[in-house]
N, C-alpha and C positions, 0 to 999 in steps of 0.2 A: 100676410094681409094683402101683399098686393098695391100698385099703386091708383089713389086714392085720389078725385080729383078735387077741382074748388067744393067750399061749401057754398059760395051765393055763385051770380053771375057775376064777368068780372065788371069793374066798374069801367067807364069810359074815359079812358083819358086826354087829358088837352095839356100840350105842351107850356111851361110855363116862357120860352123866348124861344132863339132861335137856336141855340145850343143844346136844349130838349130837344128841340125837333129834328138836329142830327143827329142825334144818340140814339134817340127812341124812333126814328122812319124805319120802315122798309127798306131791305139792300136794294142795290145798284143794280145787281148780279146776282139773281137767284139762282143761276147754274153753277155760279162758280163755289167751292168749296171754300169754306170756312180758313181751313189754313192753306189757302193759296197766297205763295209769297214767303210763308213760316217758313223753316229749314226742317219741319215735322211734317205728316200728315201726307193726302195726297194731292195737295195745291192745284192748280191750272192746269198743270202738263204732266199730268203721273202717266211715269211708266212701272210698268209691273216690274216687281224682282228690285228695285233703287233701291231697296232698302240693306245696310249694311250688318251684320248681325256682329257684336262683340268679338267674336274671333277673327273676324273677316278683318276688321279695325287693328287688331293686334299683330297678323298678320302683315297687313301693309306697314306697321311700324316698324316691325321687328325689319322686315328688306329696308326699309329706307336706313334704318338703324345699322344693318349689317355692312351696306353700301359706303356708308359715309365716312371718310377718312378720320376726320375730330372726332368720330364717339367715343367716351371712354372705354376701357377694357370690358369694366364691369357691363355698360350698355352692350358693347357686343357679344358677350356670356349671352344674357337676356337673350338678344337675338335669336344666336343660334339655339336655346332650347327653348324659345316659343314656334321656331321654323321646323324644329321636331316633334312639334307635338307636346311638349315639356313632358 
């Protein structure tokens, strides 16, 4: 079907104090992106490629895992067969 827009015009609104009227204004920063500042998204300062993908993540664990004297045995098993590939 498609998407479908209003059925009337929308109606005009007036904010009821002044807590409406921050909520419901215009941004500050219409360049800047939505989740600039979020730890998602591409915030203020995106660089391309930032982003980690799940093996990348398991990856980093497993070396810091394998590195650390205190891990237990079982965490450093883990380790080394997430660093081969499992």
């Amino acid at each position: 079907m498609g998407l479908v827009g209003p059925a009337e015009d929308p109606v005009d609104f007036t904010p009821a104090g002044e807590d409406e009227e921050f909520i419901y204004s215009p941004t500050d920063r219409p360049g800047e992106p939505v989740t600039a500042g979020a730890p998602v998204g591409p915030g203020a300062f995106a660089t391309p490629h930032a982003v980690q993908t799940t093996e990348d993540i398991a990856v980093q664990v497993a070396r810091r895992a394998a590195a650390d004297p205190r891990a237990p045995r079982s965490m450093k098993r883990w380790a080394q067969r997430a660093l081969e590939g499992f």
